[in-house]
Structure formats: structure tokens, C-alpha cells
PDB file with SEQRES, HELIX, SHEET and CRYST1 records, atoms N, CA, C and O in Angstrom:
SEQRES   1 A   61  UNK UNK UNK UNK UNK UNK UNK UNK UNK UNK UNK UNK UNK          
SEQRES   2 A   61  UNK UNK UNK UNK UNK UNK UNK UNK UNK UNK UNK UNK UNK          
SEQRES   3 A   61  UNK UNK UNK UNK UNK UNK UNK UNK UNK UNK UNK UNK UNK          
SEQRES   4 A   61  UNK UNK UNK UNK UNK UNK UNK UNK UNK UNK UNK UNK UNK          
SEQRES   5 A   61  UNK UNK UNK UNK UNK UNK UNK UNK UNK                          
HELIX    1 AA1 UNK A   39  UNK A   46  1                                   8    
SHEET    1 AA1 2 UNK A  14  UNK A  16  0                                        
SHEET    2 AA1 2 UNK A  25  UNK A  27 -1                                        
SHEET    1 AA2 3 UNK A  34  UNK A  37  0                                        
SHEET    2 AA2 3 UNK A   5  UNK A  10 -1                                        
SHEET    3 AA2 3 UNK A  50  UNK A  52 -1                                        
CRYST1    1.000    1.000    1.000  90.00  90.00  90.00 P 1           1          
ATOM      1  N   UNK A   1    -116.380 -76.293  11.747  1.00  0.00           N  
ATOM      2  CA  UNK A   1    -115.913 -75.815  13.037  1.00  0.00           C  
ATOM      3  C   UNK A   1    -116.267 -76.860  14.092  1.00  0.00           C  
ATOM      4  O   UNK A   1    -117.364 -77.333  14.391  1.00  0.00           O  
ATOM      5  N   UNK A   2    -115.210 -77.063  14.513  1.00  0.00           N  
ATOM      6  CA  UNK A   2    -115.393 -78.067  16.032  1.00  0.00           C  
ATOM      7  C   UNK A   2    -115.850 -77.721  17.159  1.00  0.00           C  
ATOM      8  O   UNK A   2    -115.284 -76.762  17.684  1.00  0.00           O  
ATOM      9  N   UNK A   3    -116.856 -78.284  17.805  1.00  0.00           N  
ATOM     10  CA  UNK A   3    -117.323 -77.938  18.806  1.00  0.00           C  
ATOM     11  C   UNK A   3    -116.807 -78.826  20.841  1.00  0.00           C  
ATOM     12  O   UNK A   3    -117.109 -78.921  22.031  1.00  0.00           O  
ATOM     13  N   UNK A   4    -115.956 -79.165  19.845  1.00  0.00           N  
ATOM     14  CA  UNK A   4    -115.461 -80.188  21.243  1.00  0.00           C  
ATOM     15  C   UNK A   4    -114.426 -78.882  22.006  1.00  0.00           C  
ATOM     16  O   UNK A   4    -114.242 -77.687  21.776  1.00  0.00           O  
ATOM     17  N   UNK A   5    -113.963 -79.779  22.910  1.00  0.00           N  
ATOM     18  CA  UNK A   5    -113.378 -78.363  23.960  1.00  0.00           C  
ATOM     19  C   UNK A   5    -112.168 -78.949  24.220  1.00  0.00           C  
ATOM     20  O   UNK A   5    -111.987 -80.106  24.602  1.00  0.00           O  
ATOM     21  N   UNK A   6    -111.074 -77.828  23.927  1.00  0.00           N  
ATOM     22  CA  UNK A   6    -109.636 -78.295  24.199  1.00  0.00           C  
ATOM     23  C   UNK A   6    -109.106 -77.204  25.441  1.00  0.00           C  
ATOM     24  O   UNK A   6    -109.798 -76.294  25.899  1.00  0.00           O  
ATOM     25  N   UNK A   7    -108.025 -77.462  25.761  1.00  0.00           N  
ATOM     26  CA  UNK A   7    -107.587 -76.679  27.128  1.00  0.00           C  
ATOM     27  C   UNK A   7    -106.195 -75.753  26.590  1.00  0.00           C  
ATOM     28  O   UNK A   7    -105.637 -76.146  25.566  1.00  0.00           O  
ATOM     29  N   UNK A   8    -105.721 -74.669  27.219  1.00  0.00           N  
ATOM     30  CA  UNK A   8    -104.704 -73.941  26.787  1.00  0.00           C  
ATOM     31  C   UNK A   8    -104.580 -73.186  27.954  1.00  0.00           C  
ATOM     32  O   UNK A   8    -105.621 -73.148  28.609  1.00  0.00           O  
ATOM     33  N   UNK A   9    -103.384 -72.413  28.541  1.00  0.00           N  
ATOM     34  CA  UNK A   9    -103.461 -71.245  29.051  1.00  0.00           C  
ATOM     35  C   UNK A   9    -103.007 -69.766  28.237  1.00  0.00           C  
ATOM     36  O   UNK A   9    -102.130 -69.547  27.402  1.00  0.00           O  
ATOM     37  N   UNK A  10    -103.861 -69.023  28.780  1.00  0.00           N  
ATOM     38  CA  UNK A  10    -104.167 -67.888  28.392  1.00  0.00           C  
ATOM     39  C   UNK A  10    -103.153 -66.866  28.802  1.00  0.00           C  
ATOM     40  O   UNK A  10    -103.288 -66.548  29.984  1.00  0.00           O  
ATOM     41  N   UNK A  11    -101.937 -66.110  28.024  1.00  0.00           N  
ATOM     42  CA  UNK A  11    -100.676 -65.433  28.271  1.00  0.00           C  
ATOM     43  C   UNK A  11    -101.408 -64.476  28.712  1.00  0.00           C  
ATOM     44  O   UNK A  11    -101.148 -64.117  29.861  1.00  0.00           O  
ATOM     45  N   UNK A  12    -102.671 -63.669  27.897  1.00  0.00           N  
ATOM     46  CA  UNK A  12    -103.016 -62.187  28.160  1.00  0.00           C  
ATOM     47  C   UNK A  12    -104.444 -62.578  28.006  1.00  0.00           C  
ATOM     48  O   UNK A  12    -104.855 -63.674  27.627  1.00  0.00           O  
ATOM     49  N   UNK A  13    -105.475 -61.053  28.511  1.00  0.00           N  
ATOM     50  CA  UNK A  13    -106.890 -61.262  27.874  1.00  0.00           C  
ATOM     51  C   UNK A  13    -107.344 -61.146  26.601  1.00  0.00           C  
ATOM     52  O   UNK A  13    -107.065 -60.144  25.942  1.00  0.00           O  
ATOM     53  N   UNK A  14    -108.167 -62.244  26.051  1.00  0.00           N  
ATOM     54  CA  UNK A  14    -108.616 -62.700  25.272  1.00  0.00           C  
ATOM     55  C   UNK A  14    -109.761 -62.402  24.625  1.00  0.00           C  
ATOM     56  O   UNK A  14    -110.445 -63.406  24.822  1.00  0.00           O  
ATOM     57  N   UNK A  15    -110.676 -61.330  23.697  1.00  0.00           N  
ATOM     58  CA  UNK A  15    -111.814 -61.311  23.462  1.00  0.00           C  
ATOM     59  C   UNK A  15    -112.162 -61.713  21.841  1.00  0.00           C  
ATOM     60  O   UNK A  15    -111.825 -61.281  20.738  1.00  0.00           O  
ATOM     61  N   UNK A  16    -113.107 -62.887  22.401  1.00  0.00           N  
ATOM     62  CA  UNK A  16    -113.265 -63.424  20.692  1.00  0.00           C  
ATOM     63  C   UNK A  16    -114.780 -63.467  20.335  1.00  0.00           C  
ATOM     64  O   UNK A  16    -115.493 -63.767  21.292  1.00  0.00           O  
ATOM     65  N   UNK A  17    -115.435 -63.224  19.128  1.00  0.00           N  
ATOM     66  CA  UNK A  17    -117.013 -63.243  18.848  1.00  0.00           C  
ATOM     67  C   UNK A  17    -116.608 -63.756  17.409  1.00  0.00           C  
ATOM     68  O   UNK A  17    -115.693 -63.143  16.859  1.00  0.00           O  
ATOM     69  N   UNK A  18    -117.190 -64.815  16.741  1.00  0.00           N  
ATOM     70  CA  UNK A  18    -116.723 -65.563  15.380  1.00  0.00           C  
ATOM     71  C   UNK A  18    -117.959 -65.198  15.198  1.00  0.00           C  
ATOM     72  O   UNK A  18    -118.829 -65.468  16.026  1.00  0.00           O  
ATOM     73  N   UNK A  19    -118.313 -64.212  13.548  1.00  0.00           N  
ATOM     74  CA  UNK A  19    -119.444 -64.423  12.949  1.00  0.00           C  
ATOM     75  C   UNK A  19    -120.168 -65.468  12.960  1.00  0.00           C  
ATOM     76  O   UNK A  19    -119.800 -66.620  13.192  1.00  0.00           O  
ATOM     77  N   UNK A  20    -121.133 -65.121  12.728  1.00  0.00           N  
ATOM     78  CA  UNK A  20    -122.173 -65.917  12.837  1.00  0.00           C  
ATOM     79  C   UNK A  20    -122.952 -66.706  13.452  1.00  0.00           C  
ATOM     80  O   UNK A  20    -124.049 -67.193  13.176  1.00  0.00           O  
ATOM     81  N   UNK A  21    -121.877 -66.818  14.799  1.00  0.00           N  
ATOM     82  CA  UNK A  21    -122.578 -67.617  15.996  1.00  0.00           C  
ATOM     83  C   UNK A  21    -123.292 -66.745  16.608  1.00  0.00           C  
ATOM     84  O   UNK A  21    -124.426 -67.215  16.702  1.00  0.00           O  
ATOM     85  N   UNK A  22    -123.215 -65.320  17.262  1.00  0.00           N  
ATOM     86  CA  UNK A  22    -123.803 -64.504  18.093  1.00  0.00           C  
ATOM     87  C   UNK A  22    -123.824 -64.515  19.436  1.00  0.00           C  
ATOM     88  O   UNK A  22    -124.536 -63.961  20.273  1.00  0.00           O  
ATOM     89  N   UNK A  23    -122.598 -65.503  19.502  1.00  0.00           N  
ATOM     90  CA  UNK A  23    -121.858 -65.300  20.903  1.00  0.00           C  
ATOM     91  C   UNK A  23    -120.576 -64.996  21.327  1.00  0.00           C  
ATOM     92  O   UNK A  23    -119.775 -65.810  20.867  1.00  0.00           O  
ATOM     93  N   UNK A  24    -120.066 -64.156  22.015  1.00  0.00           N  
ATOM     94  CA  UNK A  24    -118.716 -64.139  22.213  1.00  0.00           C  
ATOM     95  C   UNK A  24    -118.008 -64.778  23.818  1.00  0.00           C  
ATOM     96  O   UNK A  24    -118.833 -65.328  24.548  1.00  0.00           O  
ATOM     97  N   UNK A  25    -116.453 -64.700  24.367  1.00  0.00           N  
ATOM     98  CA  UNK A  25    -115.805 -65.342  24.879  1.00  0.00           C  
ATOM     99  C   UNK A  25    -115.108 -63.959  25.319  1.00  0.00           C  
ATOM    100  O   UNK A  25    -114.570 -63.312  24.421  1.00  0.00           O  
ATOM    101  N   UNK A  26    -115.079 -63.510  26.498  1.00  0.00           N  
ATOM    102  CA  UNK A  26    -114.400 -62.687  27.192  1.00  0.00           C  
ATOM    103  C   UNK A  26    -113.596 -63.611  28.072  1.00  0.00           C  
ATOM    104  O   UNK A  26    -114.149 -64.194  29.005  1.00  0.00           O  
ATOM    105  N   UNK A  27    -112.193 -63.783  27.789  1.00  0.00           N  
ATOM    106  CA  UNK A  27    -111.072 -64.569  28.294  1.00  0.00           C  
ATOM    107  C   UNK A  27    -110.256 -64.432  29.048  1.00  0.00           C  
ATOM    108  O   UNK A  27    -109.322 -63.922  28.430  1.00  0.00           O  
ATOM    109  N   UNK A  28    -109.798 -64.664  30.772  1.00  0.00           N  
ATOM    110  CA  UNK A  28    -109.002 -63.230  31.390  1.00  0.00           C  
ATOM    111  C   UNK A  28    -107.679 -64.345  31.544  1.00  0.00           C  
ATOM    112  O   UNK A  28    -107.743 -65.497  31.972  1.00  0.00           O  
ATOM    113  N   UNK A  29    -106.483 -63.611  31.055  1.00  0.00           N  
ATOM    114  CA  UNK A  29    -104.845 -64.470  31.197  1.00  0.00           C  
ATOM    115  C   UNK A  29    -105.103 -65.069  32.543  1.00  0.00           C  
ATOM    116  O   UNK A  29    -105.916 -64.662  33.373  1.00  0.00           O  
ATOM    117  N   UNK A  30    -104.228 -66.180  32.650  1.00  0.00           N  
ATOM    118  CA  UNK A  30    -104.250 -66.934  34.064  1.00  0.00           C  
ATOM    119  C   UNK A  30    -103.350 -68.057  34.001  1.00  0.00           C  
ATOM    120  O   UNK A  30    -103.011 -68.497  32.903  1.00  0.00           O  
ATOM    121  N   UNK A  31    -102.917 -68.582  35.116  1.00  0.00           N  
ATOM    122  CA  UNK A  31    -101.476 -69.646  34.996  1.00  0.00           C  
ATOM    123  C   UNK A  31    -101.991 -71.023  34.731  1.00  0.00           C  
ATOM    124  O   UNK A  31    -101.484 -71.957  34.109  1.00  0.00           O  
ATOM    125  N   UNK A  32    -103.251 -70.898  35.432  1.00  0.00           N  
ATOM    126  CA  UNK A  32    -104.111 -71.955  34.906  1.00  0.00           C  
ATOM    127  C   UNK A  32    -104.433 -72.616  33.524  1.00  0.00           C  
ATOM    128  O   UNK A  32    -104.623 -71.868  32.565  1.00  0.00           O  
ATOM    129  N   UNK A  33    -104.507 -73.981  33.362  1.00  0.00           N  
ATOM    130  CA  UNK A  33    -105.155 -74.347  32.032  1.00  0.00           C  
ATOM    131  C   UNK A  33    -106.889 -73.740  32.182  1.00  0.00           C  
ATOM    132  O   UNK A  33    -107.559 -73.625  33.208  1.00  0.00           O  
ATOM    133  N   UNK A  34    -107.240 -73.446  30.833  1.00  0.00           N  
ATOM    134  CA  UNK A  34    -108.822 -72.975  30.597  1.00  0.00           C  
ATOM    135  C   UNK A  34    -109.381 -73.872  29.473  1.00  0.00           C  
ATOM    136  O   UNK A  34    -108.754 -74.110  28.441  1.00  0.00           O  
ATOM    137  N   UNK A  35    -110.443 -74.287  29.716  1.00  0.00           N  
ATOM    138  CA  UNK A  35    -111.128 -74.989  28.493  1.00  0.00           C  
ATOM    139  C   UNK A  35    -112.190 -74.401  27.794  1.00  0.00           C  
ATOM    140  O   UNK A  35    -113.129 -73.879  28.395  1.00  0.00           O  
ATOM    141  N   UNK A  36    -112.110 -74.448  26.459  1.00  0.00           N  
ATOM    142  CA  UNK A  36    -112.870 -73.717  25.859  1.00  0.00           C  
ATOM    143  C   UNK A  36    -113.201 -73.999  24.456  1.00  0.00           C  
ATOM    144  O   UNK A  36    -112.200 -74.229  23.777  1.00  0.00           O  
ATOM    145  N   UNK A  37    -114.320 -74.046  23.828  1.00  0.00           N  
ATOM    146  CA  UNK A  37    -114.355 -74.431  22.146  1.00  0.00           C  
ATOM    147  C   UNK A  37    -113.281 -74.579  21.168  1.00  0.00           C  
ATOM    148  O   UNK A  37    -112.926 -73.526  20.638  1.00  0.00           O  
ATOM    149  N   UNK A  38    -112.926 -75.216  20.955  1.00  0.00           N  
ATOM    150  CA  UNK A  38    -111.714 -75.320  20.104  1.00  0.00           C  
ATOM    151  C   UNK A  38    -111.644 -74.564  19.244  1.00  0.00           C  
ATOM    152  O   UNK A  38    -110.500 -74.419  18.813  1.00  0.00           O  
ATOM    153  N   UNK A  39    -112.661 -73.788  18.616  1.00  0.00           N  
ATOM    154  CA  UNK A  39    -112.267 -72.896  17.438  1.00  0.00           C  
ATOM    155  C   UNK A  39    -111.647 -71.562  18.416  1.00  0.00           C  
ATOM    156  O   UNK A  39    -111.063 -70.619  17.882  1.00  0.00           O  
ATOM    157  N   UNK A  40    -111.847 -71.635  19.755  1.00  0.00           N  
ATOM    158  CA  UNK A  40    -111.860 -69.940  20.361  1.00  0.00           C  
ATOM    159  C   UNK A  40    -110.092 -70.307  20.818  1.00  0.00           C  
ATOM    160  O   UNK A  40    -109.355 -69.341  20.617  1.00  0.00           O  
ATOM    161  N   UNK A  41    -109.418 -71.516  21.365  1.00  0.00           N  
ATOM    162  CA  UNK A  41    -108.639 -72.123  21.362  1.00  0.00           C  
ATOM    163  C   UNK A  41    -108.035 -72.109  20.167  1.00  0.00           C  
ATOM    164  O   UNK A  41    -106.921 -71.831  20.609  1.00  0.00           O  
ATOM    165  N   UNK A  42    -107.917 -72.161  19.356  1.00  0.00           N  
ATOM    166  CA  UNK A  42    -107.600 -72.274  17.816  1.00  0.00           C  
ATOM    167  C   UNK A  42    -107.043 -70.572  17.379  1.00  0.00           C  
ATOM    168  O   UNK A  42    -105.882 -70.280  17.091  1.00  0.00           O  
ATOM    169  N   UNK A  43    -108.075 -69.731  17.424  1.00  0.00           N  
ATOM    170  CA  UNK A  43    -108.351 -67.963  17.485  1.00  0.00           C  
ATOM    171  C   UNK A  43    -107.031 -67.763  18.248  1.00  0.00           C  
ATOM    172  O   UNK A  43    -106.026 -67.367  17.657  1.00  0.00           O  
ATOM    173  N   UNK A  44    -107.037 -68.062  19.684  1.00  0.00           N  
ATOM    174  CA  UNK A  44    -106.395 -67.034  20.763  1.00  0.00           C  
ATOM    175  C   UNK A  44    -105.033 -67.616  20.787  1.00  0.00           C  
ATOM    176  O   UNK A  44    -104.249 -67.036  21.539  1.00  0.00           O  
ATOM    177  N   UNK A  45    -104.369 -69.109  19.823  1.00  0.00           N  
ATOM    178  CA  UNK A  45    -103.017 -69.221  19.758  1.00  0.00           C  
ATOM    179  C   UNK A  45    -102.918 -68.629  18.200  1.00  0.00           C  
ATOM    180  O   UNK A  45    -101.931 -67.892  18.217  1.00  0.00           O  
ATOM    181  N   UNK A  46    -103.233 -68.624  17.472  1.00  0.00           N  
ATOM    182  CA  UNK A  46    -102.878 -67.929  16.198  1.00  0.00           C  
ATOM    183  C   UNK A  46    -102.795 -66.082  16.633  1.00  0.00           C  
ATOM    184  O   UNK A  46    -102.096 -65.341  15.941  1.00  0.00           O  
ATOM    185  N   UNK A  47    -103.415 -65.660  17.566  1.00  0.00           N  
ATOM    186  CA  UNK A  47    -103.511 -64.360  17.777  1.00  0.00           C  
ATOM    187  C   UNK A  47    -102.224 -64.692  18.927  1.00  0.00           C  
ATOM    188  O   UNK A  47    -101.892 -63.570  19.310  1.00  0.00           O  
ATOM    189  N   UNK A  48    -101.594 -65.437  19.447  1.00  0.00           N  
ATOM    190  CA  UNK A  48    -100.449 -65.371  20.374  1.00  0.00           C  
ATOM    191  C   UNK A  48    -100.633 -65.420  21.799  1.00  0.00           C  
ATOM    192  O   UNK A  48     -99.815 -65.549  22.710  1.00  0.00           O  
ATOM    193  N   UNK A  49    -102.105 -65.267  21.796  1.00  0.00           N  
ATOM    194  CA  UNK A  49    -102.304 -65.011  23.311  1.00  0.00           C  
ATOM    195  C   UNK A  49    -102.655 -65.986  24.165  1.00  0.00           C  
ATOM    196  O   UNK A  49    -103.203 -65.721  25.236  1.00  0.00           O  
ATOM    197  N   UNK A  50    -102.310 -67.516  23.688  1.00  0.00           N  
ATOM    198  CA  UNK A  50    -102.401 -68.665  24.343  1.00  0.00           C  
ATOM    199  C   UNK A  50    -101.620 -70.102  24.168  1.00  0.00           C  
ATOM    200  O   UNK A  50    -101.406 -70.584  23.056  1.00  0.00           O  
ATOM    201  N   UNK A  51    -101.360 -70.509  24.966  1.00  0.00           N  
ATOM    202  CA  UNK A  51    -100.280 -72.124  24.731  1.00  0.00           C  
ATOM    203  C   UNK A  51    -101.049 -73.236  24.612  1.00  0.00           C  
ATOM    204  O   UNK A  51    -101.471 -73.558  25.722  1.00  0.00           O  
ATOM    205  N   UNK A  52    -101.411 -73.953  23.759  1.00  0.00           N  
ATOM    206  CA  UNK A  52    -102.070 -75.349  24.185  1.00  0.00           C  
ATOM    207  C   UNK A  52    -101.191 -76.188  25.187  1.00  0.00           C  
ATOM    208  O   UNK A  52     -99.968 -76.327  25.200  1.00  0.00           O  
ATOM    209  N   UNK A  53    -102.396 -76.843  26.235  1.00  0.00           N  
ATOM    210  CA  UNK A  53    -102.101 -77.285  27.103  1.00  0.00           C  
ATOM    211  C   UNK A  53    -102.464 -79.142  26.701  1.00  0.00           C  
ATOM    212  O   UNK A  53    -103.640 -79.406  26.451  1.00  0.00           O  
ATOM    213  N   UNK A  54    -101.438 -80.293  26.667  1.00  0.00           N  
ATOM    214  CA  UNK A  54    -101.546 -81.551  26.149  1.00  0.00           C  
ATOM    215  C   UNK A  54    -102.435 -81.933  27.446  1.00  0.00           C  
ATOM    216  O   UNK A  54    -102.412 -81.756  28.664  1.00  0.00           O  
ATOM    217  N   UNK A  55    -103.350 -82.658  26.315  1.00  0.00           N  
ATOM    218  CA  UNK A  55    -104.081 -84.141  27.828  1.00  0.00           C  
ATOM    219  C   UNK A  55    -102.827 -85.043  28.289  1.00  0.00           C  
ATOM    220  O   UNK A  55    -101.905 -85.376  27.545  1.00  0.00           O  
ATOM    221  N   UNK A  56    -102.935 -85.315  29.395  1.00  0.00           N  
ATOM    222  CA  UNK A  56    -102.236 -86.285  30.010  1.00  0.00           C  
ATOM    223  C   UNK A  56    -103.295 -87.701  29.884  1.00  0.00           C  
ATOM    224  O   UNK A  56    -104.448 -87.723  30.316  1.00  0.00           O  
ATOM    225  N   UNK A  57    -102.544 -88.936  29.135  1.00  0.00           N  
ATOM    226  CA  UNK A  57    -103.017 -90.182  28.822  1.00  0.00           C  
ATOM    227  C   UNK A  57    -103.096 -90.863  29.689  1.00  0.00           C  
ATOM    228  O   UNK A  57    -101.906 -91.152  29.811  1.00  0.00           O  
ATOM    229  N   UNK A  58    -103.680 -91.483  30.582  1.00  0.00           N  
ATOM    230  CA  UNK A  58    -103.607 -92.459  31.780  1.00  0.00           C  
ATOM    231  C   UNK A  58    -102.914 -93.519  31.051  1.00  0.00           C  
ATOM    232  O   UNK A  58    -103.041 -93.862  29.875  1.00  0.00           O  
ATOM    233  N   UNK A  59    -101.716 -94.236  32.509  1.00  0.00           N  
ATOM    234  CA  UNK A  59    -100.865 -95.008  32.441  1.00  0.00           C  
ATOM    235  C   UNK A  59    -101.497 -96.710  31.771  1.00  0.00           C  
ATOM    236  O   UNK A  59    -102.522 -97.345  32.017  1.00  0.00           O  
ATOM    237  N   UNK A  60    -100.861 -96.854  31.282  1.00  0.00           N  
ATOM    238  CA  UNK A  60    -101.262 -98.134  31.425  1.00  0.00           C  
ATOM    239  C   UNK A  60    -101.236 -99.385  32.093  1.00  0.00           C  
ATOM    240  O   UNK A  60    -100.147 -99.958  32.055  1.00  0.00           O  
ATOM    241  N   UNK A  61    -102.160 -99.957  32.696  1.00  0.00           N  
ATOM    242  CA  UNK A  61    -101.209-100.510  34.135  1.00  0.00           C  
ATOM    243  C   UNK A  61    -101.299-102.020  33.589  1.00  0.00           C  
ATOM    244  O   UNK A  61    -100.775-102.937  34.221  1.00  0.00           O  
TER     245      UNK A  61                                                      
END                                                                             
């Protein structure tokens, strides 16, 4: 499980707790991008309730 943090927005609210960690992620929908553990990111688009949002690459000048 990855612990780095990717961004998505959130269609609806979101509540995720993955065994074994003993923490959970109360998630509220918003138009906004949200960043968050990639596995909880990972969870809340397989469950439908989120879009990954792409990094934007700085230009190359």
C-alpha cells in the first residue's frame, strides 16, 4: 500500500477505515480537488464516488 498522496474530487461523501491501520477518512463531496493517501483515493474511485484529478507538469521553458 502506497503512502504517497494523490488528488481527486470527491462526487459524494466518502467514509473509508482499511483494516488494519486504525484510522479512518471521513470525506465530504466538493468541486474542489482533495488530496489524500492514495490507497483512500484508490477506495473512493472504485466505489464511484471520486474522479482523479491529473498533476499539471510545469512547462518547459
Amino acid at each position: 500500500m502506497s503512502r504517497s498522496s494523490v488528488t481527486a474530487i470527491f462526487t459524494k461523501n466518502f467514509n473509508h477505515t482499511p483494516k488494519g491501520l486504525g484510522i479512518g477518512w471521513r470525506i465530504r463531496a466538493s468541486c474542489e480537488p482533495q488530496s489524500f493517501p492514495r490507497h483512500v483515493i484508490e477506495a473512493a474511485i472504485a466505489a464511484g464516488v471520486a474522479k482523479p484529478v491529473q498533476r499539471r507538469k510545469p512547462a518547459k521553458a
